[in-house]
PDB file of N, H, CA, C and O in Angstrom:
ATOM      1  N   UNK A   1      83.074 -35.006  31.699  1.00  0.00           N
ATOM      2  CA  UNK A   1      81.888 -34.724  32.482  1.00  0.00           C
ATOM      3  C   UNK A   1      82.044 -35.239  33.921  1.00  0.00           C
ATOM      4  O   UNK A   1      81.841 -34.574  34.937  1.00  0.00           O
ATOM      5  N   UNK A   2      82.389 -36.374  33.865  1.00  0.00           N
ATOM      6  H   UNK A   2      82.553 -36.914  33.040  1.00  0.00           H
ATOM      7  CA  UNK A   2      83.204 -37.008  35.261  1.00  0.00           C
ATOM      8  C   UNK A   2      83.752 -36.029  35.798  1.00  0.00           C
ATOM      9  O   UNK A   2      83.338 -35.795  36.933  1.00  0.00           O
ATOM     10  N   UNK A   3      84.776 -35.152  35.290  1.00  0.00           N
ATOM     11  H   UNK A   3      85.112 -35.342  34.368  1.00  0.00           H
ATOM     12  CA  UNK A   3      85.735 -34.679  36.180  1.00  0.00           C
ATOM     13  C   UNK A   3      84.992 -33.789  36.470  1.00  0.00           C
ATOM     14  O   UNK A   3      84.588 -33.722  37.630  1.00  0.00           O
ATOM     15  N   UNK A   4      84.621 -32.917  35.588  1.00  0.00           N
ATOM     16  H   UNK A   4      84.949 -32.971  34.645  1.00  0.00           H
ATOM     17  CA  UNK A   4      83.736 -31.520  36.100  1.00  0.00           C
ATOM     18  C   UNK A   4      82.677 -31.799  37.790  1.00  0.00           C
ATOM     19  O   UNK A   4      82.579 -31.031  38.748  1.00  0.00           O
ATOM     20  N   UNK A   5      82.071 -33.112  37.591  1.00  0.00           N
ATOM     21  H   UNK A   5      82.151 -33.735  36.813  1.00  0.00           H
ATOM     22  CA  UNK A   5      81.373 -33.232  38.721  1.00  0.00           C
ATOM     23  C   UNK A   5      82.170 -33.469  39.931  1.00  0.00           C
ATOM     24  O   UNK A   5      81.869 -32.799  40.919  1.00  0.00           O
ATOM     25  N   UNK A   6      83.450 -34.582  40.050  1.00  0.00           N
ATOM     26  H   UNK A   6      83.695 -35.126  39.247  1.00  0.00           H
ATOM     27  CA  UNK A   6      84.188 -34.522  40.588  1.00  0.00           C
ATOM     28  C   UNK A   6      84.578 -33.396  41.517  1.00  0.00           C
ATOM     29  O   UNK A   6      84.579 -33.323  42.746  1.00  0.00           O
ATOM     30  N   UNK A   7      85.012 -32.279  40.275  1.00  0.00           N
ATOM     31  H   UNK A   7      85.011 -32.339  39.276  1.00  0.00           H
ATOM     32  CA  UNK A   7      85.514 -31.074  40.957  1.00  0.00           C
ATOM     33  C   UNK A   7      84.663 -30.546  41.930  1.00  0.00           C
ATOM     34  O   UNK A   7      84.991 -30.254  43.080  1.00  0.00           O
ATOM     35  N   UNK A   8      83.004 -30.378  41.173  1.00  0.00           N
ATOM     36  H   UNK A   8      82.738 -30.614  40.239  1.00  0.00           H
ATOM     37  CA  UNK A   8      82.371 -29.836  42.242  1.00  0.00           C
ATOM     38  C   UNK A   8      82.063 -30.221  43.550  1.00  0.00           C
ATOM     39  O   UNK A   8      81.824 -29.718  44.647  1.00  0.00           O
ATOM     40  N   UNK A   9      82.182 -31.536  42.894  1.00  0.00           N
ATOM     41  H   UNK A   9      82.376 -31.945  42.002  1.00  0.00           H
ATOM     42  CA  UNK A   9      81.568 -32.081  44.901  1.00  0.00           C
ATOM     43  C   UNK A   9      83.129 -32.104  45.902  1.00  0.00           C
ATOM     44  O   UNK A   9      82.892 -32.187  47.107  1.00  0.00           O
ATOM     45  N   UNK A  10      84.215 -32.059  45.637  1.00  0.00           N
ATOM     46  H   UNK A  10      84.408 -31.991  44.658  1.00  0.00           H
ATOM     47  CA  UNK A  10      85.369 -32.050  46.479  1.00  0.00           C
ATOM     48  C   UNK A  10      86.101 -30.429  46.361  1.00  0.00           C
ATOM     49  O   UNK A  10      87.252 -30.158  46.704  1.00  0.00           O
ATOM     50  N   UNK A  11      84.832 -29.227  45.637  1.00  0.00           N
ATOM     51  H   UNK A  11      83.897 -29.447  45.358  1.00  0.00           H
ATOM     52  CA  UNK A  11      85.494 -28.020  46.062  1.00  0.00           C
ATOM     53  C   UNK A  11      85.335 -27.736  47.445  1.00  0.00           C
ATOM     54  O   UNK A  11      86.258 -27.024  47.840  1.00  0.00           O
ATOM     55  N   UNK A  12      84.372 -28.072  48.479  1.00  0.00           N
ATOM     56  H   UNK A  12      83.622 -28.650  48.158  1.00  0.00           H
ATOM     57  CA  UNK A  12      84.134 -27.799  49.646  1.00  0.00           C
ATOM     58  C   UNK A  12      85.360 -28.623  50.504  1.00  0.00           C
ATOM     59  O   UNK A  12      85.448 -28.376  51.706  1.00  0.00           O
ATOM     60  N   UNK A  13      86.176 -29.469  49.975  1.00  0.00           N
ATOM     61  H   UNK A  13      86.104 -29.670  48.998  1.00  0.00           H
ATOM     62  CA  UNK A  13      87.059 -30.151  50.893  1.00  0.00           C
ATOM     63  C   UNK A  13      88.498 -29.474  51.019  1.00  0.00           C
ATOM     64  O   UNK A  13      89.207 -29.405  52.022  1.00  0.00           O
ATOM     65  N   UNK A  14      88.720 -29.028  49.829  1.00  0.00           N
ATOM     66  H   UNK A  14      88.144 -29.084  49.013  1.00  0.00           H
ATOM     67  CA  UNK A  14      90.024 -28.396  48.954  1.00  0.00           C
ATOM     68  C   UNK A  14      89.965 -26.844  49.522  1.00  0.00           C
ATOM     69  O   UNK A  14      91.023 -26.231  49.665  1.00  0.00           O
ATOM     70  N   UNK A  15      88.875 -26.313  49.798  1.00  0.00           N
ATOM     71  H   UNK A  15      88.016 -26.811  49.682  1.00  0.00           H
ATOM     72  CA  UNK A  15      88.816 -24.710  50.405  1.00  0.00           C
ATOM     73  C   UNK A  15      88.556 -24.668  51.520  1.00  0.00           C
ATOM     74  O   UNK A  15      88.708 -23.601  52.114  1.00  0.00           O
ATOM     75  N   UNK A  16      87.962 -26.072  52.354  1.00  0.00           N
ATOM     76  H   UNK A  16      87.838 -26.939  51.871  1.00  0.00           H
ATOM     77  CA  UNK A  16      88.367 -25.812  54.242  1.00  0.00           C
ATOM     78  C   UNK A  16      89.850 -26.161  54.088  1.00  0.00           C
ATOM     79  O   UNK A  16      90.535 -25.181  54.380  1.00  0.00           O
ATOM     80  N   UNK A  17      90.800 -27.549  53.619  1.00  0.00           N
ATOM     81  H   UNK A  17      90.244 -28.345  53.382  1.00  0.00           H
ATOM     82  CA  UNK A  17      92.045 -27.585  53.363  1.00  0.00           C
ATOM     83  C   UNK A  17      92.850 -26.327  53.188  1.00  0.00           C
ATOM     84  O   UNK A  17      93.814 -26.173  53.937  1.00  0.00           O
ATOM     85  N   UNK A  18      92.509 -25.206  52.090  1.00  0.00           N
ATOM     86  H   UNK A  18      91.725 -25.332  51.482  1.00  0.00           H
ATOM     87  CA  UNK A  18      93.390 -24.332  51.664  1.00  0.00           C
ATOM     88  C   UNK A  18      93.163 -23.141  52.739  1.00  0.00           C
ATOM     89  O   UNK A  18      93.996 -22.238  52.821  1.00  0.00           O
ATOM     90  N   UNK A  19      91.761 -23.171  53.740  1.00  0.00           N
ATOM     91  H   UNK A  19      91.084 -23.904  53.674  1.00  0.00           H
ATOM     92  CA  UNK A  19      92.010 -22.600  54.763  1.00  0.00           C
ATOM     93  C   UNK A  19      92.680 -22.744  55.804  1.00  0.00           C
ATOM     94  O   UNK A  19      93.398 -21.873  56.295  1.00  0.00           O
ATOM     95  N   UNK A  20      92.449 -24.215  56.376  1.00  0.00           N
ATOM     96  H   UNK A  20      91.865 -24.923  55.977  1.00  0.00           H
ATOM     97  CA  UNK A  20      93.390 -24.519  57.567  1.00  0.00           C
ATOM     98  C   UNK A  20      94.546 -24.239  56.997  1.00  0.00           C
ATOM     99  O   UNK A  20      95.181 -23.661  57.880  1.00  0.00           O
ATOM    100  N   UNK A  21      95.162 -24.299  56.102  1.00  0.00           N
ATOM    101  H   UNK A  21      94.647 -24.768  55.385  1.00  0.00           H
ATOM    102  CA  UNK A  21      96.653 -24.547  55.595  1.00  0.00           C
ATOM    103  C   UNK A  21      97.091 -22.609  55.997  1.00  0.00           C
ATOM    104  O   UNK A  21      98.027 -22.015  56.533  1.00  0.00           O
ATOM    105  N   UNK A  22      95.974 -22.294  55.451  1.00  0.00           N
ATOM    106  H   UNK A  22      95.214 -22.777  55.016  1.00  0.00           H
ATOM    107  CA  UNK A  22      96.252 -20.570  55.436  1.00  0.00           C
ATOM    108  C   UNK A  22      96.615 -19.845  56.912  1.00  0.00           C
ATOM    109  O   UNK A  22      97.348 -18.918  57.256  1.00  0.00           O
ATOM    110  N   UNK A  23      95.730 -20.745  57.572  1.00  0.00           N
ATOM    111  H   UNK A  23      95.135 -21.499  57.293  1.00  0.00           H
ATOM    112  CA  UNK A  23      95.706 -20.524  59.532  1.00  0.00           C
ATOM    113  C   UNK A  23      96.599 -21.017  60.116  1.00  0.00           C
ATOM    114  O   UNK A  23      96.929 -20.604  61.228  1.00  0.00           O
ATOM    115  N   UNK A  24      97.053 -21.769  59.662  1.00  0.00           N
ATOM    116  H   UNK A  24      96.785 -22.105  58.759  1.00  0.00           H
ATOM    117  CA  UNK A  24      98.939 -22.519  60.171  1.00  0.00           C
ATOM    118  C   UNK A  24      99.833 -21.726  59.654  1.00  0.00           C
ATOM    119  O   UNK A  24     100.856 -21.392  60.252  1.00  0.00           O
ATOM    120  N   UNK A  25      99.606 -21.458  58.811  1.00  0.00           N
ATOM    121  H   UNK A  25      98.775 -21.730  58.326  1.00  0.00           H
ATOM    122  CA  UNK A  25     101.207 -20.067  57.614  1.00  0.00           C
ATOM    123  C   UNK A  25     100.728 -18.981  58.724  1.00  0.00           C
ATOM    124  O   UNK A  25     101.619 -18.168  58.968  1.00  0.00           O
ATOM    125  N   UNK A  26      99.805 -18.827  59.284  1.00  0.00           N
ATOM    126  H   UNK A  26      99.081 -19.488  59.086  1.00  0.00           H
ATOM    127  CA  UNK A  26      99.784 -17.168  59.304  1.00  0.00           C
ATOM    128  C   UNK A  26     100.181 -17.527  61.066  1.00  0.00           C
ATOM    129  O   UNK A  26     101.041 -16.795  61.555  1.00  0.00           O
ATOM    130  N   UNK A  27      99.796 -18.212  61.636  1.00  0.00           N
ATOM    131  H   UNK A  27      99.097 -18.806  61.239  1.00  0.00           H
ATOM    132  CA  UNK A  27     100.069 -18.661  63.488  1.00  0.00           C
ATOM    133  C   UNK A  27     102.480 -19.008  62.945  1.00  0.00           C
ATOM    134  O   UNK A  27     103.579 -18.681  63.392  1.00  0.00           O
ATOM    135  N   UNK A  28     102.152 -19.457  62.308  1.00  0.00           N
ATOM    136  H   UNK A  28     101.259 -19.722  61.945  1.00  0.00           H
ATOM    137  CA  UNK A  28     103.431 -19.852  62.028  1.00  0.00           C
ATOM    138  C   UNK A  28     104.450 -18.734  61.982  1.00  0.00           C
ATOM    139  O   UNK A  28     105.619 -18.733  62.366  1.00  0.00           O
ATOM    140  N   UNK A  29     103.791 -17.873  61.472  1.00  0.00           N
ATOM    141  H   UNK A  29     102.841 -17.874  61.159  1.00  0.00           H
ATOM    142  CA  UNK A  29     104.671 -15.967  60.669  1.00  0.00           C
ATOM    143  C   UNK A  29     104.291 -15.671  62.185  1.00  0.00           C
ATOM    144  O   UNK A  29     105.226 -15.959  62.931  1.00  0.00           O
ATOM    145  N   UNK A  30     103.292 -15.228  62.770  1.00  0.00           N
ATOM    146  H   UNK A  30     102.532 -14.994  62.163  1.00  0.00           H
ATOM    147  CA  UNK A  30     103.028 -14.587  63.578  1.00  0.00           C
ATOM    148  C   UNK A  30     104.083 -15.423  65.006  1.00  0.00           C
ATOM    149  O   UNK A  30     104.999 -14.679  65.355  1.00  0.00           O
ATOM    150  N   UNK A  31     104.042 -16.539  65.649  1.00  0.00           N
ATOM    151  H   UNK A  31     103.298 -17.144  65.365  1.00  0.00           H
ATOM    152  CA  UNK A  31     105.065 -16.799  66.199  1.00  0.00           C
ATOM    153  C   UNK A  31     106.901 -16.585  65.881  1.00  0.00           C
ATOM    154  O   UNK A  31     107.842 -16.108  66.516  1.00  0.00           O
ATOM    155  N   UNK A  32     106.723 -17.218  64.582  1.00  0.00           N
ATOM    156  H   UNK A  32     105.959 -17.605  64.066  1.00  0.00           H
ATOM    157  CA  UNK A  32     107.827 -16.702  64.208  1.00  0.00           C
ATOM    158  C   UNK A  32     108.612 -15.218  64.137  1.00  0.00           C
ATOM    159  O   UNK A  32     109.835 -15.151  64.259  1.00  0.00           O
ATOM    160  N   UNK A  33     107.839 -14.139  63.942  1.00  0.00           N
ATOM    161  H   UNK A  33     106.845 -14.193  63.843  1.00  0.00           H
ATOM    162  CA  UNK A  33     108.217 -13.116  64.276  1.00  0.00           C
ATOM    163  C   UNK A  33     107.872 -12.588  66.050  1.00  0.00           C
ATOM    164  O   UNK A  33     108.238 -11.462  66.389  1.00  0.00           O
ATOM    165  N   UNK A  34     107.389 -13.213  66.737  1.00  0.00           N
ATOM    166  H   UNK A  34     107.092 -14.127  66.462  1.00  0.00           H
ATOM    167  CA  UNK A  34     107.553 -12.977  68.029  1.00  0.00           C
ATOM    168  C   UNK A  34     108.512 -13.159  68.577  1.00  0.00           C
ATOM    169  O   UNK A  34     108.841 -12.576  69.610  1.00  0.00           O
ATOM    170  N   UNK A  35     109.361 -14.279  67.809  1.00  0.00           N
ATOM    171  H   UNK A  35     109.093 -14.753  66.969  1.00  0.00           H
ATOM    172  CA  UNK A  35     110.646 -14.880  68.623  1.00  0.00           C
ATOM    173  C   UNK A  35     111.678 -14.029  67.808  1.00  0.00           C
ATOM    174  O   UNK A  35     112.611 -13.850  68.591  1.00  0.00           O
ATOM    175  N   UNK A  36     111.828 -13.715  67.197  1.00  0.00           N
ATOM    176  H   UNK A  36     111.071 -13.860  66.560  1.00  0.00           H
ATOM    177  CA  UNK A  36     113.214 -12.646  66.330  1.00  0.00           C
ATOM    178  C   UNK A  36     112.531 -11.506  67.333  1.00  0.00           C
ATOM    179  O   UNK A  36     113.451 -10.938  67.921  1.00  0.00           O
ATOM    180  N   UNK A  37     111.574 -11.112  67.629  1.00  0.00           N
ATOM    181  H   UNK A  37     110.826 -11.573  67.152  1.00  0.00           H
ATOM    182  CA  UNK A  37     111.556  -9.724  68.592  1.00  0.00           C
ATOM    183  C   UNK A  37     112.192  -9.930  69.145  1.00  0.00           C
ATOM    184  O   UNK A  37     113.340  -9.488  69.130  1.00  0.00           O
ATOM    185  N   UNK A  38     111.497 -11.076  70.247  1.00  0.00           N
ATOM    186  H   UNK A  38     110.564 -11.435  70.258  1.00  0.00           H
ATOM    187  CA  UNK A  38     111.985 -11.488  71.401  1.00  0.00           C
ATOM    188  C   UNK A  38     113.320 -11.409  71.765  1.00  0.00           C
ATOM    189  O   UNK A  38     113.754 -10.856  72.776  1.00  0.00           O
ATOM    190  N   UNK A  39     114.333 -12.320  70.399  1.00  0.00           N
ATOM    191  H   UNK A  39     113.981 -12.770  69.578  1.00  0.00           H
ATOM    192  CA  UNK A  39     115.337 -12.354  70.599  1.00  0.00           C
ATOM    193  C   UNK A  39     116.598 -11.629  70.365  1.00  0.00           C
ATOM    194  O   UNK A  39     117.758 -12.008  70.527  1.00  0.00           O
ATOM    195  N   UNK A  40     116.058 -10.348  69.892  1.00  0.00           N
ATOM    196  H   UNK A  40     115.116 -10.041  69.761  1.00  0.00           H
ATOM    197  CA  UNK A  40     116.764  -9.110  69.499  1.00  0.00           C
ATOM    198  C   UNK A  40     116.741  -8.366  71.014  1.00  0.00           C
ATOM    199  O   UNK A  40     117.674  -7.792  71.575  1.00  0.00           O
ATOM    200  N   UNK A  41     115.612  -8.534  71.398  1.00  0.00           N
ATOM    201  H   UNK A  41     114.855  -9.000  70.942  1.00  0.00           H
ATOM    202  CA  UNK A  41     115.461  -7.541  73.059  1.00  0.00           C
ATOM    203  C   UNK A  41     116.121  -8.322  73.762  1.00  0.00           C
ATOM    204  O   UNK A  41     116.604  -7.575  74.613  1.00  0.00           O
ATOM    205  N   UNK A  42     116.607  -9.760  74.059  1.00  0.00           N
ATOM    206  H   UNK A  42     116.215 -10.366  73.367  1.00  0.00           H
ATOM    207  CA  UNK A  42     117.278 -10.271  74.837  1.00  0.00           C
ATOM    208  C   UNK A  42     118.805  -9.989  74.693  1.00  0.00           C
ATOM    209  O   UNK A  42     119.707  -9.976  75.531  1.00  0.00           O
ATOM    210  N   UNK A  43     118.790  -9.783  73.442  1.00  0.00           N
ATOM    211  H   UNK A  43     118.057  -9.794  72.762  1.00  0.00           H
ATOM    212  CA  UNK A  43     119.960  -9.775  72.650  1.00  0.00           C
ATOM    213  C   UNK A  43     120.860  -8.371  73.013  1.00  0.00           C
ATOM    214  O   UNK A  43     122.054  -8.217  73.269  1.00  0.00           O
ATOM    215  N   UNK A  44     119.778  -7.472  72.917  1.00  0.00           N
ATOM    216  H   UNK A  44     118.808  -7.597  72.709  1.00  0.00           H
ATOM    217  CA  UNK A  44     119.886  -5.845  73.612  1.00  0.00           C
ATOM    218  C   UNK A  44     120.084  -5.567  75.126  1.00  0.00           C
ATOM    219  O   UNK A  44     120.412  -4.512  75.668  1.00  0.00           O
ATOM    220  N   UNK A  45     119.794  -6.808  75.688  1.00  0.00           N
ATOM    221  H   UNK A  45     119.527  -7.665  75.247  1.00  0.00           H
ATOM    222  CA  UNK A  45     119.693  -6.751  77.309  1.00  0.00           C
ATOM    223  C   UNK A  45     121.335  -7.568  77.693  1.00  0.00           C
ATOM    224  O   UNK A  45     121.925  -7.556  78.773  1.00  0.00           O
ATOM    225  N   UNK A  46     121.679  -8.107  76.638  1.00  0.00           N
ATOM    226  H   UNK A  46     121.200  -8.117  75.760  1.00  0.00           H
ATOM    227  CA  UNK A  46     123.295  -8.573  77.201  1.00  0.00           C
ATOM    228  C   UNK A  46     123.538  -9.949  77.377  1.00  0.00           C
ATOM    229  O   UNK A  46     124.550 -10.595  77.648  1.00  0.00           O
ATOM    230  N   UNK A  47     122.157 -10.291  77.118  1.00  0.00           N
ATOM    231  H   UNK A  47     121.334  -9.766  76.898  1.00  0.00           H
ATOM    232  CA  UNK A  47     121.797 -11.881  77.710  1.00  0.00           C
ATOM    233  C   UNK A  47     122.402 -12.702  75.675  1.00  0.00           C
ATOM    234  O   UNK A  47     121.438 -13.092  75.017  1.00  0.00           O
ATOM    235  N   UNK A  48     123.127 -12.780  75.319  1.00  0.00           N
ATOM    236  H   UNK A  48     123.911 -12.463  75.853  1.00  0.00           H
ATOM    237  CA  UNK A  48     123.699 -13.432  73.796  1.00  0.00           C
ATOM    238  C   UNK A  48     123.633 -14.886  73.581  1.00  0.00           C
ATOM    239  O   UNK A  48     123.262 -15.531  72.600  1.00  0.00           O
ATOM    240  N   UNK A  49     124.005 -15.188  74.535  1.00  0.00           N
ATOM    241  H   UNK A  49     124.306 -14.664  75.332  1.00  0.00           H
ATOM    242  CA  UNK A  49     123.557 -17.272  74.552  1.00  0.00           C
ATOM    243  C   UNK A  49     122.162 -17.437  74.419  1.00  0.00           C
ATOM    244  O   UNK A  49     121.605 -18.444  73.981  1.00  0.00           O
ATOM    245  N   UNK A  50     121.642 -16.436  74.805  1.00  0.00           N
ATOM    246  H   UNK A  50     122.094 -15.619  75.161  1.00  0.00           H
ATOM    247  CA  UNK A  50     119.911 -17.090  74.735  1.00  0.00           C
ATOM    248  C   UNK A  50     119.062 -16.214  73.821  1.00  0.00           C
ATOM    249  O   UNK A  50     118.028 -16.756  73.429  1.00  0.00           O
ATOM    250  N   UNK A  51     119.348 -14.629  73.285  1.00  0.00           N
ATOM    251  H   UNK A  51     120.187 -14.188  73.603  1.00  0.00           H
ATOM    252  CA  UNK A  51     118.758 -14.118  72.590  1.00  0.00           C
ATOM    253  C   UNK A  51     119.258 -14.767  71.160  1.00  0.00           C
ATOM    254  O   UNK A  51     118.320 -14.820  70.364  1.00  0.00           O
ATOM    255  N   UNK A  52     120.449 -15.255  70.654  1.00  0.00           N
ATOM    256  H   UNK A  52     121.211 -15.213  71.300  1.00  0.00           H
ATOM    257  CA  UNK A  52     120.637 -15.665  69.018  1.00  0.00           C
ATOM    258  C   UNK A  52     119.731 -16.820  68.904  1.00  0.00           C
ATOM    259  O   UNK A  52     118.840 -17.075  68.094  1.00  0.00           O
ATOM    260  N   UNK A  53     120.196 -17.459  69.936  1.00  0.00           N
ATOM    261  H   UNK A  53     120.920 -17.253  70.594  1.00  0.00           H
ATOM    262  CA  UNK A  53     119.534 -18.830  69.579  1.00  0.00           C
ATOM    263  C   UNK A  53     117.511 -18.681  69.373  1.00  0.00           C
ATOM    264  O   UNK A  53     116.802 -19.337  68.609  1.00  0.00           O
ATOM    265  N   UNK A  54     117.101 -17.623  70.337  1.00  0.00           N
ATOM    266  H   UNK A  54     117.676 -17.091  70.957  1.00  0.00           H
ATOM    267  CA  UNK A  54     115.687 -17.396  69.774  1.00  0.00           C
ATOM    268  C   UNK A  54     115.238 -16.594  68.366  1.00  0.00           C
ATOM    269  O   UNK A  54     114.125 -16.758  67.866  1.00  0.00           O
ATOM    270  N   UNK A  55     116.464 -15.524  67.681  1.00  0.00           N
ATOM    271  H   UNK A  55     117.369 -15.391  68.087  1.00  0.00           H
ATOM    272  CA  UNK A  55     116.283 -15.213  66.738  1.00  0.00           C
ATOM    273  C   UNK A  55     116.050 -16.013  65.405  1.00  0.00           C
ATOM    274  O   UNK A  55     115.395 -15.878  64.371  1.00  0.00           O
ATOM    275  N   UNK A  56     117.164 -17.164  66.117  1.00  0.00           N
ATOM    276  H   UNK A  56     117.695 -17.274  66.957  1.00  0.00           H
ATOM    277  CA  UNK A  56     117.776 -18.296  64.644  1.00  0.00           C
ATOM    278  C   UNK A  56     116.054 -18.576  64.473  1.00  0.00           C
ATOM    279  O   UNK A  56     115.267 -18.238  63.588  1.00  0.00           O
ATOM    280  N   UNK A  57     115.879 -19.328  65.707  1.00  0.00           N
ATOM    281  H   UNK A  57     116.518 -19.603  66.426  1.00  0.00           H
ATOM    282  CA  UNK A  57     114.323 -19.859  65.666  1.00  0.00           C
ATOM    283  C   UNK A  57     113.414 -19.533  64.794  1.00  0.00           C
ATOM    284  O   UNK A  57     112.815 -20.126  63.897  1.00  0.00           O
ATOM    285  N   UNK A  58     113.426 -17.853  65.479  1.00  0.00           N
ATOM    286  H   UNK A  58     113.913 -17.371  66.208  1.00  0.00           H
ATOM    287  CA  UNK A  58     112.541 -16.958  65.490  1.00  0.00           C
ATOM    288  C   UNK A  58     112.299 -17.332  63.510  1.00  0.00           C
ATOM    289  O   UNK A  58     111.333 -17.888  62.986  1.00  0.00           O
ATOM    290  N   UNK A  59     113.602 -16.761  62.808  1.00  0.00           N
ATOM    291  H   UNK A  59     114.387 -16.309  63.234  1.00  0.00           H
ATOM    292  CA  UNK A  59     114.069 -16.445  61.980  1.00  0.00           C
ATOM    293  C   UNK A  59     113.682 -17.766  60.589  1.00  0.00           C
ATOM    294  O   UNK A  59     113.396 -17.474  59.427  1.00  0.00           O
ATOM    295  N   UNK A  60     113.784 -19.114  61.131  1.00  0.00           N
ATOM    296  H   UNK A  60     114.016 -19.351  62.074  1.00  0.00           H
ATOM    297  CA  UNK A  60     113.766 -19.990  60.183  1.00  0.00           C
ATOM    298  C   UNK A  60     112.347 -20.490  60.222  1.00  0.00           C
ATOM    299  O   UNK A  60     112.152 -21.355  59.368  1.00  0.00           O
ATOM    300  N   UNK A  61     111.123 -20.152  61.088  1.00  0.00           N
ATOM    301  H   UNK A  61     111.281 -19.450  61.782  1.00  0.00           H
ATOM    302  CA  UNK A  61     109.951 -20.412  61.690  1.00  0.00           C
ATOM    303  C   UNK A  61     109.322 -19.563  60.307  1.00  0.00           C
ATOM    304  O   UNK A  61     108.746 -20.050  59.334  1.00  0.00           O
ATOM    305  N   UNK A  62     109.703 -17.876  60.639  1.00  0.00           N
ATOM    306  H   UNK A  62     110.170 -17.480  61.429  1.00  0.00           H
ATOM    307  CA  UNK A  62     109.359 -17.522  59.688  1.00  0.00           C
ATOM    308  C   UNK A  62     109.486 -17.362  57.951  1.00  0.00           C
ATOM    309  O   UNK A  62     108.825 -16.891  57.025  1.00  0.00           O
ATOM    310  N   UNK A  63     110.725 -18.044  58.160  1.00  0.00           N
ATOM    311  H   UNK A  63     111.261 -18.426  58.913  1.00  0.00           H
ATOM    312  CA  UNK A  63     111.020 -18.666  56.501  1.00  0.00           C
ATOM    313  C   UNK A  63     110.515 -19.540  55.898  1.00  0.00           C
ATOM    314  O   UNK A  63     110.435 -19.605  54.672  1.00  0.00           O
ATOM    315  N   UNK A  64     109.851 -20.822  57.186  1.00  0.00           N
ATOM    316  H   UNK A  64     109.916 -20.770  58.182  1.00  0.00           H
ATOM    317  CA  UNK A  64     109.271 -21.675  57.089  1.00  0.00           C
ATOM    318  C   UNK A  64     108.044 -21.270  56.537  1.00  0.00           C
ATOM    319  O   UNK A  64     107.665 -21.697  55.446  1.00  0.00           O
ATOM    320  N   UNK A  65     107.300 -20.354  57.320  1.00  0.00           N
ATOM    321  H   UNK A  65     107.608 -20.008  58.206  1.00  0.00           H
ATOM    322  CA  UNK A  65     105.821 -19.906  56.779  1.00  0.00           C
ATOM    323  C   UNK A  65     106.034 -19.161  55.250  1.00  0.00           C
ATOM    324  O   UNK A  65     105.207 -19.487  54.399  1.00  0.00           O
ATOM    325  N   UNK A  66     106.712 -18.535  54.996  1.00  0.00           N
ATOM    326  H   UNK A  66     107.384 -18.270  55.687  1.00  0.00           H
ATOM    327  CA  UNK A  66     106.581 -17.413  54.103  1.00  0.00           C
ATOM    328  C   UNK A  66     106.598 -18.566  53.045  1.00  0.00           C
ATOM    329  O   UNK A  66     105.483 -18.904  52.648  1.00  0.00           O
ATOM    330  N   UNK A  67     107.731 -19.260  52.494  1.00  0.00           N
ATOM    331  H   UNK A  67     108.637 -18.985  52.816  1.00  0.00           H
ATOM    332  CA  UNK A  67     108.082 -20.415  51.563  1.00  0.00           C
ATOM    333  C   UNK A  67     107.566 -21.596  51.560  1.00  0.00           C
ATOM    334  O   UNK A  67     107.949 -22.435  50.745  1.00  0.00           O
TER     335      UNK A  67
END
């Protein structure tokens, strides 16, 4: 009976938590795939020292979010 009440009064803490958490994964994907654009068009422009290194970024940012 404890726990049941428990649960209820700390569901409001656990679902702003599982939101912010949701708004960082998704800013996280969404940067992260800005920089693999990014660094494919740099990459296309001739510029290679500076477009891989924004893909890698780009690339593990968004592995980061997805996993």
């Amino acid at each position: 009976m404890l726990d049941l009440i428990w649960a209820i009064l700390t569901f409001p803490f656990r679902a702003i938590g599982w939101v912010v958490g949701l708004c960082g994964r998704m800013v996280g994907l969404a940067i992260g795939f800005a920089l693999m654009v990014l660094g494919v068009a740099v990459c296309a422009n001739g510029w290679l020292p500076v477009g891989i290194p924004l893909f890698a970024i780009g690339l593990l940012l968004t592995l980061r979010a997805l996993g």
